[in-house]
VOLO-297981 format. One record per atom (N, C-alpha, C, O, CB): chain; x, y, z; residue number from 1; atom name. Coordinates in nm, 3 decimals. Each point is the difference from the previous one (the first is absolute). Glycine has a CB too. Layout:
N
[atom 'A' [X Y Z] NUM 'CA'] ...
***
This chain:
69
[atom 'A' [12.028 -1.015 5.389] 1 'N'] [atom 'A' [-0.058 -0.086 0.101] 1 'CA'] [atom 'A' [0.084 0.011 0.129] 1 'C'] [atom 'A' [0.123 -0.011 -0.006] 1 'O'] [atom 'A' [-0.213 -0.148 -0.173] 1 'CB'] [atom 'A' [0.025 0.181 0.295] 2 'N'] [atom 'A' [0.071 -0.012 0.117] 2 'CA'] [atom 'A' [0.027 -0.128 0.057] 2 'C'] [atom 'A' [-0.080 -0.093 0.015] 2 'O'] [atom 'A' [-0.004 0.291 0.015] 2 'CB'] [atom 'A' [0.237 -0.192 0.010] 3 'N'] [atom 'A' [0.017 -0.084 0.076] 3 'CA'] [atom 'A' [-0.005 -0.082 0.104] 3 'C'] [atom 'A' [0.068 0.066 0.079] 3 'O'] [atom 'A' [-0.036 0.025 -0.186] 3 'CB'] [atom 'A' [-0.063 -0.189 0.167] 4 'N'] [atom 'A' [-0.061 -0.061 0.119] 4 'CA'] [atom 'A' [0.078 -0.068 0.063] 4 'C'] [atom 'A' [0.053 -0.100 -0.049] 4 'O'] [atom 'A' [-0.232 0.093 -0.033] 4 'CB'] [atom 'A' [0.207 0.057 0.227] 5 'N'] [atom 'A' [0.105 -0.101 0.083] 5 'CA'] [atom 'A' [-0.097 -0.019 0.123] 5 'C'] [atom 'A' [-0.062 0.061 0.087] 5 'O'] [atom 'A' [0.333 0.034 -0.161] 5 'CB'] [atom 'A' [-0.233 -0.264 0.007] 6 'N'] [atom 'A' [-0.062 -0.072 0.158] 6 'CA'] [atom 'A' [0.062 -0.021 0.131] 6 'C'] [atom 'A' [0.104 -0.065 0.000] 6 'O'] [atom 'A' [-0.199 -0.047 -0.147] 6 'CB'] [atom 'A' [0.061 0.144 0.230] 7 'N'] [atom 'A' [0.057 -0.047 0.131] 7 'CA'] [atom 'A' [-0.084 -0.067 0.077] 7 'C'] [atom 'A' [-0.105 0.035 0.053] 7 'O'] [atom 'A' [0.238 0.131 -0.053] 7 'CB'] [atom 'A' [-0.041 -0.322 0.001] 8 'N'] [atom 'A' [-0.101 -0.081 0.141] 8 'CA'] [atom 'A' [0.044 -0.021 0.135] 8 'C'] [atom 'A' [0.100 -0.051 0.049] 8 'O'] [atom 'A' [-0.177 -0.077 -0.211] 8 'CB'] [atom 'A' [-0.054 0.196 0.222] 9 'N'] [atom 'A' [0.071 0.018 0.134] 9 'CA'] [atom 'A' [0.000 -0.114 0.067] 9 'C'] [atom 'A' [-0.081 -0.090 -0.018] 9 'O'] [atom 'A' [0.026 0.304 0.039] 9 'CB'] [atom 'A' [0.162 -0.215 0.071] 10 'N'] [atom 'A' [0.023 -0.136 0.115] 10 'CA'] [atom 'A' [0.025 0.058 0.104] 10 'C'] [atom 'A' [-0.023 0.117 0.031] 10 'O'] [atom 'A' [0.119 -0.285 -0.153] 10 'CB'] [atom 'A' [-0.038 0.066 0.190] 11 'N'] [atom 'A' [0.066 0.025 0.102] 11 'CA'] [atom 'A' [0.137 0.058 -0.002] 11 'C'] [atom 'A' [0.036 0.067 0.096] 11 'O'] [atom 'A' [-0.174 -0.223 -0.038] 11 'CB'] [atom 'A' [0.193 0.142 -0.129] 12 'N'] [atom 'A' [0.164 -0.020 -0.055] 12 'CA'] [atom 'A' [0.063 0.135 0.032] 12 'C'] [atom 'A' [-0.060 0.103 -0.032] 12 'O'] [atom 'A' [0.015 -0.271 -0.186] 12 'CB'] [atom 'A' [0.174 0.173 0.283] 13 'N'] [atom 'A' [0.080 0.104 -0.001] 13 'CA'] [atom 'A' [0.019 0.093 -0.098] 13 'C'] [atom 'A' [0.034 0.115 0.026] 13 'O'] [atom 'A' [0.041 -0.245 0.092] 13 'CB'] [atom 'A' [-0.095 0.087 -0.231] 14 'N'] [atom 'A' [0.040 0.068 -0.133] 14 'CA'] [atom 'A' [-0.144 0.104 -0.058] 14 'C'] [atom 'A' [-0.002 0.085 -0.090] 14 'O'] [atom 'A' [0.189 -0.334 0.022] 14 'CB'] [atom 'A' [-0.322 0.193 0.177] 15 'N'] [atom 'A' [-0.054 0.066 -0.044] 15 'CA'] [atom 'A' [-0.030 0.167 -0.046] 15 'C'] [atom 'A' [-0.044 0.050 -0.104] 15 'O'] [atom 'A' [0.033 -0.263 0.191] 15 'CB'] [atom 'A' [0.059 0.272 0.041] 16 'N'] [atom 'A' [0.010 0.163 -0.007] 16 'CA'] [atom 'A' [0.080 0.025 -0.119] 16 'C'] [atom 'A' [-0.049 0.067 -0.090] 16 'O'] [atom 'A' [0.044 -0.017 0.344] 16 'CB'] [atom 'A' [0.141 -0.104 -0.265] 17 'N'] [atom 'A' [0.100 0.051 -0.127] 17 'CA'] [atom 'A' [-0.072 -0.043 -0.134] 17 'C'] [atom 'A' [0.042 0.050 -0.104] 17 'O'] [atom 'A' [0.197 -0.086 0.243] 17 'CB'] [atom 'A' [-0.342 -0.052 -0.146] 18 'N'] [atom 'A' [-0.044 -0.063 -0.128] 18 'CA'] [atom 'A' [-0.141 0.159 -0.027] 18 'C'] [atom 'A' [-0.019 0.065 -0.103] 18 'O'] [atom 'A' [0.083 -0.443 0.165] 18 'CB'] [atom 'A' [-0.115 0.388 0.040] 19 'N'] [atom 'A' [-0.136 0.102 0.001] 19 'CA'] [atom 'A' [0.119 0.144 -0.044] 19 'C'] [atom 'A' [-0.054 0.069 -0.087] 19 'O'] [atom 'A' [-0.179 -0.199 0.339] 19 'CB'] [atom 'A' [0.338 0.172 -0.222] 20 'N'] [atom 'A' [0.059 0.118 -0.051] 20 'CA'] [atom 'A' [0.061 -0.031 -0.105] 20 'C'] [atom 'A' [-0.028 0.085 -0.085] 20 'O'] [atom 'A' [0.048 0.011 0.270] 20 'CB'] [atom 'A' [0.060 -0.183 -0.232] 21 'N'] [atom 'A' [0.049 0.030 -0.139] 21 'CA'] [atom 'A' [-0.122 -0.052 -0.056] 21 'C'] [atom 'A' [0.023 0.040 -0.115] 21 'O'] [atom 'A' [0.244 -0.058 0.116] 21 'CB'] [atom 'A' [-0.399 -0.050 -0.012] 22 'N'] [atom 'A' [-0.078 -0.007 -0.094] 22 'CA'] [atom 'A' [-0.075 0.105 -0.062] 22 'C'] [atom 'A' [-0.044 0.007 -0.114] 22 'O'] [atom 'A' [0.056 -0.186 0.207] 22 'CB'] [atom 'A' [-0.024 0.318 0.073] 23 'N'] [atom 'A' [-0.054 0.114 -0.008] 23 'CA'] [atom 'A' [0.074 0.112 -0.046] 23 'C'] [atom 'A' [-0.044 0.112 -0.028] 23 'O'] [atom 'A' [-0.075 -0.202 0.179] 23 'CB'] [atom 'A' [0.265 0.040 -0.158] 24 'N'] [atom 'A' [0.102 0.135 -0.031] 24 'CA'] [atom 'A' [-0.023 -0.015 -0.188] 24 'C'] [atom 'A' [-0.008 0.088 -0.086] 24 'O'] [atom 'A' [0.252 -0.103 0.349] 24 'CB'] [atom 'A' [-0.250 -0.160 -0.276] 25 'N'] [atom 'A' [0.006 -0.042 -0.154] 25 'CA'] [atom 'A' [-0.146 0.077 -0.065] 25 'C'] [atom 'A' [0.009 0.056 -0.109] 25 'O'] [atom 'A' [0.135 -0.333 0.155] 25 'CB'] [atom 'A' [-0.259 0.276 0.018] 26 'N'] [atom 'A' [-0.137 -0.003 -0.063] 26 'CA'] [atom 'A' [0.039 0.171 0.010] 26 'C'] [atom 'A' [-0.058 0.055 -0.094] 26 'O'] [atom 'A' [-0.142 -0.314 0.178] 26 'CB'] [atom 'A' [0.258 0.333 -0.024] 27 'N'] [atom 'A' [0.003 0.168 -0.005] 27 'CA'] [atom 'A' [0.065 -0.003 -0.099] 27 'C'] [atom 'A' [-0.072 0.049 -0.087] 27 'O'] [atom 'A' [0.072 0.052 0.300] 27 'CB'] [atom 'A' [0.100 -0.130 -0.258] 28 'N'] [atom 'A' [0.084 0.032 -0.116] 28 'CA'] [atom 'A' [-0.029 -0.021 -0.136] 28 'C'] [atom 'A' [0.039 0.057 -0.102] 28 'O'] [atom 'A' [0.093 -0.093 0.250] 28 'CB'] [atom 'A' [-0.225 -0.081 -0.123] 29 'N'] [atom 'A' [-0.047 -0.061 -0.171] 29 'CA'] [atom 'A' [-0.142 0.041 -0.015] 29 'C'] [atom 'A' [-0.074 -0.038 -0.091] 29 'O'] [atom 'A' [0.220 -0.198 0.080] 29 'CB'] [atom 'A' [-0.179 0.317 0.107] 30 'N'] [atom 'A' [-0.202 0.039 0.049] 30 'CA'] [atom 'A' [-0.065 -0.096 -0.005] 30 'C'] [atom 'A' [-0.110 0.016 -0.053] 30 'O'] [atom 'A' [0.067 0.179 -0.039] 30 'CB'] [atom 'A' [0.080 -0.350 0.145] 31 'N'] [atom 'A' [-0.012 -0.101 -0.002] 31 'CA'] [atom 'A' [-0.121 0.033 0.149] 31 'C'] [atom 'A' [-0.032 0.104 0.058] 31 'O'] [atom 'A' [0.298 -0.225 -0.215] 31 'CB'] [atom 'A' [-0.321 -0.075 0.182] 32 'N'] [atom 'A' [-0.091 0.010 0.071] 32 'CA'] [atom 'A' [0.052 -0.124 0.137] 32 'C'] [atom 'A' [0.056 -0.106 -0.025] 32 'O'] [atom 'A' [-0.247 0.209 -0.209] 32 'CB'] [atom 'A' [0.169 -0.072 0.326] 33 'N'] [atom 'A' [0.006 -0.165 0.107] 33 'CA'] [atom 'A' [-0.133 -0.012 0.016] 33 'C'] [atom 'A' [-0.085 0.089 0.007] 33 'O'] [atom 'A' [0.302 -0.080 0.158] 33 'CB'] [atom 'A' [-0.231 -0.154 -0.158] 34 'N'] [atom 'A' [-0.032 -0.146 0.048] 34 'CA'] [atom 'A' [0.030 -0.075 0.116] 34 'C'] [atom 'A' [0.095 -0.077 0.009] 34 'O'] [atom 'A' [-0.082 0.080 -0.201] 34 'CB'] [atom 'A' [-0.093 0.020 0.277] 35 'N'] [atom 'A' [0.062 -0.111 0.104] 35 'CA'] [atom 'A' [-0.140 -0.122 0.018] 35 'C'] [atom 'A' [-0.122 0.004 -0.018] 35 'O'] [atom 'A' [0.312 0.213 0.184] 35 'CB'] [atom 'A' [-0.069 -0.341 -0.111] 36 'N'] [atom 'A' [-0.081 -0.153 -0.010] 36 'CA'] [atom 'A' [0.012 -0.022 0.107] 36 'C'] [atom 'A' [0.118 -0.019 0.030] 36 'O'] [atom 'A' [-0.087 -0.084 -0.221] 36 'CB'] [atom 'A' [-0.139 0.089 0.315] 37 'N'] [atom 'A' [-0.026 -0.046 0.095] 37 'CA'] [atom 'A' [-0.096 -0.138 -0.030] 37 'C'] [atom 'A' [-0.113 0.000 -0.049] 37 'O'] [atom 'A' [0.162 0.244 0.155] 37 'CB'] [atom 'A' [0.053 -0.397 -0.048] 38 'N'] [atom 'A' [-0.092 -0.104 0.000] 38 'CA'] [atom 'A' [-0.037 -0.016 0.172] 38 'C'] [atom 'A' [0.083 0.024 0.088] 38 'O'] [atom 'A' [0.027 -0.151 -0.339] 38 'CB'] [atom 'A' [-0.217 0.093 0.273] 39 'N'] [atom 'A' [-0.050 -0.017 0.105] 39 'CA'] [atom 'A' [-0.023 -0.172 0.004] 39 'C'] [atom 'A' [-0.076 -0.058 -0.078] 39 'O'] [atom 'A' [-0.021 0.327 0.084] 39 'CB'] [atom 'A' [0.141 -0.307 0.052] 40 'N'] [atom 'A' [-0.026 -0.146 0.043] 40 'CA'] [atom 'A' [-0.148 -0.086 0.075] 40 'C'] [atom 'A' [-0.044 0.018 0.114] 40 'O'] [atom 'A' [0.300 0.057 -0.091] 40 'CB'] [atom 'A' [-0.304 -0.161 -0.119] 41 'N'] [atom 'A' [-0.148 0.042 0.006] 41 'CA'] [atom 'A' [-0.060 -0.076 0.184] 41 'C'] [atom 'A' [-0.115 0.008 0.044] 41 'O'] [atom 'A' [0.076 -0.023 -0.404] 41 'CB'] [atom 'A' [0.153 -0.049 0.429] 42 'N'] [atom 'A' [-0.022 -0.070 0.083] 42 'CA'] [atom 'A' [-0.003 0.134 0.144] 42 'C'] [atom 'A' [-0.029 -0.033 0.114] 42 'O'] [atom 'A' [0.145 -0.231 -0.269] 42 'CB'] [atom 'A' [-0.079 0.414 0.116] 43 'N'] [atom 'A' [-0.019 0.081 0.091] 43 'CA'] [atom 'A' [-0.160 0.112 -0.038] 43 'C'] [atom 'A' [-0.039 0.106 0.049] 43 'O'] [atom 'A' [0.352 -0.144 -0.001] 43 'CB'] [atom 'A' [-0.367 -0.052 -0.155] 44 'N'] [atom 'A' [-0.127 0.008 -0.029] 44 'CA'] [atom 'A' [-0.053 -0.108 0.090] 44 'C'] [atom 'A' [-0.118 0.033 -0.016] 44 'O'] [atom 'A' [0.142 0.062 -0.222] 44 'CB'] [atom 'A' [-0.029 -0.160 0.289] 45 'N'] [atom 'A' [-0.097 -0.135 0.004] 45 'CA'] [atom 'A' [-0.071 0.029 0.125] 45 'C'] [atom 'A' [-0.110 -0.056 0.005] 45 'O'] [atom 'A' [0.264 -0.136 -0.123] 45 'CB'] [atom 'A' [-0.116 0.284 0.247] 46 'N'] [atom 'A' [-0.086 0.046 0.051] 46 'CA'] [atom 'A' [-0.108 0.097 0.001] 46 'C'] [atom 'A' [-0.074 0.004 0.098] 46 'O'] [atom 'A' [0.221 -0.095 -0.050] 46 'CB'] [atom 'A' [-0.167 0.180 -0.158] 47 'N'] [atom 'A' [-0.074 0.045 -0.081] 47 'CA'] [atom 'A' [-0.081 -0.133 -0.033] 47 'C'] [atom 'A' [-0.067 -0.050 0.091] 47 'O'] [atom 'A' [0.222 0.257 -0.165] 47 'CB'] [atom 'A' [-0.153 -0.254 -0.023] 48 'N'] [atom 'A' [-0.064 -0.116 -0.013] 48 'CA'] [atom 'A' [-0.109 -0.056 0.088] 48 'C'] [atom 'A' [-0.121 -0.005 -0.023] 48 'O'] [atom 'A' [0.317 -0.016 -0.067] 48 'CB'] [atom 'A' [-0.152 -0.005 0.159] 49 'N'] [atom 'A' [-0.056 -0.074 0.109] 49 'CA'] [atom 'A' [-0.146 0.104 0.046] 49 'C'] [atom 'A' [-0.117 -0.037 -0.004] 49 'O'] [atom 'A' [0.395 -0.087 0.092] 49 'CB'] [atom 'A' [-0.223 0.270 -0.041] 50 'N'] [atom 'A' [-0.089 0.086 0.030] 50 'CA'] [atom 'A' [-0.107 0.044 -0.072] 50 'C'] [atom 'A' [-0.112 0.012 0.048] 50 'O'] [atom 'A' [0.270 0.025 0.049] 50 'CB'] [atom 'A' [-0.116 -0.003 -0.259] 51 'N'] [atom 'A' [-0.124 -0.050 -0.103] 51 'CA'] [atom 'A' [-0.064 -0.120 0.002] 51 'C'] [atom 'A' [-0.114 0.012 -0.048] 51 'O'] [atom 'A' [0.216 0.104 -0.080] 51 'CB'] [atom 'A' [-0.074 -0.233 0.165] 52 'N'] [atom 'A' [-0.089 -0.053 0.018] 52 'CA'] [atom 'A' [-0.056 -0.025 0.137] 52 'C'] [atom 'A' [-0.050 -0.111 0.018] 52 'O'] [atom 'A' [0.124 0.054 -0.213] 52 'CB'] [atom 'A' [-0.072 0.152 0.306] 53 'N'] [atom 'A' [-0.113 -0.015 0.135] 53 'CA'] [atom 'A' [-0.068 0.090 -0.068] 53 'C'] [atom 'A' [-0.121 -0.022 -0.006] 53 'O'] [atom 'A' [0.226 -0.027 0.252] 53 'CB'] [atom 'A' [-0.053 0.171 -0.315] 54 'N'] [atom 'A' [-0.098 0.122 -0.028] 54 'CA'] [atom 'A' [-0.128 -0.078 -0.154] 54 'C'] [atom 'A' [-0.120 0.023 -0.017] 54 'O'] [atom 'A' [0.384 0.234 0.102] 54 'CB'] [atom 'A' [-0.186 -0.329 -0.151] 55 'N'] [atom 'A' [-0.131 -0.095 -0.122] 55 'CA'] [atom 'A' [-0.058 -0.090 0.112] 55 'C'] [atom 'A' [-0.102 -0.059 -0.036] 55 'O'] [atom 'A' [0.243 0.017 -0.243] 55 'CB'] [atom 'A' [-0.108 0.020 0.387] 56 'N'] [atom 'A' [-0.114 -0.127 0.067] 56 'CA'] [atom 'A' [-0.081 0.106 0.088] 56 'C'] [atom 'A' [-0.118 -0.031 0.019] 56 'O'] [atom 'A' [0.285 -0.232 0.014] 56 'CB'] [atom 'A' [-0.129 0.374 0.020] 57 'N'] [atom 'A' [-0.075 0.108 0.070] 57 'CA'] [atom 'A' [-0.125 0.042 -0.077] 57 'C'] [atom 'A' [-0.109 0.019 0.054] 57 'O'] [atom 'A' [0.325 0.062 0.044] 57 'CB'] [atom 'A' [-0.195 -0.067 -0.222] 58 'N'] [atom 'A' [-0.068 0.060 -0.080] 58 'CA'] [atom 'A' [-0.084 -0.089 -0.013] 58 'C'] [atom 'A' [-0.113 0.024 0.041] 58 'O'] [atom 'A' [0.251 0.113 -0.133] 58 'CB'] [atom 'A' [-0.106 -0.276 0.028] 59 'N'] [atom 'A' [-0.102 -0.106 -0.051] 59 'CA'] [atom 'A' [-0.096 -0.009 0.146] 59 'C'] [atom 'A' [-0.121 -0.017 -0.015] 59 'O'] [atom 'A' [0.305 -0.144 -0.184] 59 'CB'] [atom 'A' [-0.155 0.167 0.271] 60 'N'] [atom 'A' [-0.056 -0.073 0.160] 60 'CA'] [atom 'A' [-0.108 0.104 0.020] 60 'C'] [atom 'A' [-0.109 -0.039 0.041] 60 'O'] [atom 'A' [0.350 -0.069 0.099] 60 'CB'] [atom 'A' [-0.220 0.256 -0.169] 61 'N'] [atom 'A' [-0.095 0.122 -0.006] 61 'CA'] [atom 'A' [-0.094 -0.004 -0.098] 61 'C'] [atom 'A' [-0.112 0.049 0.000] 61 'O'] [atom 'A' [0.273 0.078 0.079] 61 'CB'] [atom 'A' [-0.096 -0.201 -0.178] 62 'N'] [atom 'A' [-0.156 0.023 -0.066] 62 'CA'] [atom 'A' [-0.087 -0.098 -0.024] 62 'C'] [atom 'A' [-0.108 0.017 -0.057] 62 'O'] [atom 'A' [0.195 0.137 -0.044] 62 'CB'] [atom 'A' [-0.021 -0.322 0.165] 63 'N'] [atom 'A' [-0.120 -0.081 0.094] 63 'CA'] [atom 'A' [-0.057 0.033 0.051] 63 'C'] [atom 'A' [-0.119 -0.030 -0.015] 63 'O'] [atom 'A' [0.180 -0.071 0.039] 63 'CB'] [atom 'A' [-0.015 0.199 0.091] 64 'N'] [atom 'A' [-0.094 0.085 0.105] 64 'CA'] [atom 'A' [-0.126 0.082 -0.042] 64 'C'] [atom 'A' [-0.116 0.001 0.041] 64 'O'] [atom 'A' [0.330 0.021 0.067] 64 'CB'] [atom 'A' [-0.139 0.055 -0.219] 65 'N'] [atom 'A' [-0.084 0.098 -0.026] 65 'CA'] [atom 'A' [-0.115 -0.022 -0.151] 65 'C'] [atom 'A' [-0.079 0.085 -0.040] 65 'O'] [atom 'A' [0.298 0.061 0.181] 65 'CB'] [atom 'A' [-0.204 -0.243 -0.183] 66 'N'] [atom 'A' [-0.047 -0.069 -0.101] 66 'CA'] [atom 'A' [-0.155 -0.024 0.051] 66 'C'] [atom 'A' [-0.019 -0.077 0.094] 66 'O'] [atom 'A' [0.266 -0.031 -0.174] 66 'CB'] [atom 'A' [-0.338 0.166 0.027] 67 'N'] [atom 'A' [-0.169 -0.028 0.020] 67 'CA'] [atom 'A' [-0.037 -0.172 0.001] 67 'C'] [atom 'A' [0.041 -0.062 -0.098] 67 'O'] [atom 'A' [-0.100 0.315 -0.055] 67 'CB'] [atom 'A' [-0.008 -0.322 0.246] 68 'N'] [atom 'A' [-0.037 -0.104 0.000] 68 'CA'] [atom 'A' [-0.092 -0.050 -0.037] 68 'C'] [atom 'A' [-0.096 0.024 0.073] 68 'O'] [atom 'A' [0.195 0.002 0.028] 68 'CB'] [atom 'A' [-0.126 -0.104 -0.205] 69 'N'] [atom 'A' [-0.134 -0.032 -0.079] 69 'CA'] [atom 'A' [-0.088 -0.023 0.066] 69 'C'] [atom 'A' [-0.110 -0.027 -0.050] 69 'O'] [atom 'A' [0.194 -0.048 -0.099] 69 'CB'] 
***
């Protein structure tokens, strides 16, 4: 079974030295990396917002375009 080294990336100084010995470790053992990017969901939230003009765009078009009894 191959081995799996995770690396989560940050911000952190240590990151570059953590991405090479995890990659020098995964060459030696024919091991595999992993990296964990969390994204913070509040630099989503303007997204958000824009899906919903584009669901009220949509709904509003097909009032329009909707046949009238």
């Amino acid at each position: 079974m191959k081995k799996k080294f995770l690396i989560v990336i940050d911000e952190s100084e240590e990151l570059e030295k953590a991405i090479y010995f995890a990659a020098k470790r995964a060459i030696h053992t024919d091991g595999k990396l992993s990296l964990l990017y969390i994204v913070d969901p509040a630099v989503n939230a303007q997204w958000s917002r824009i899906e919903n003009l584009i669901e009220q765009e949509a709904t509003s078009c097909l009032l329009y375009t909707s046949p009238s009894p």
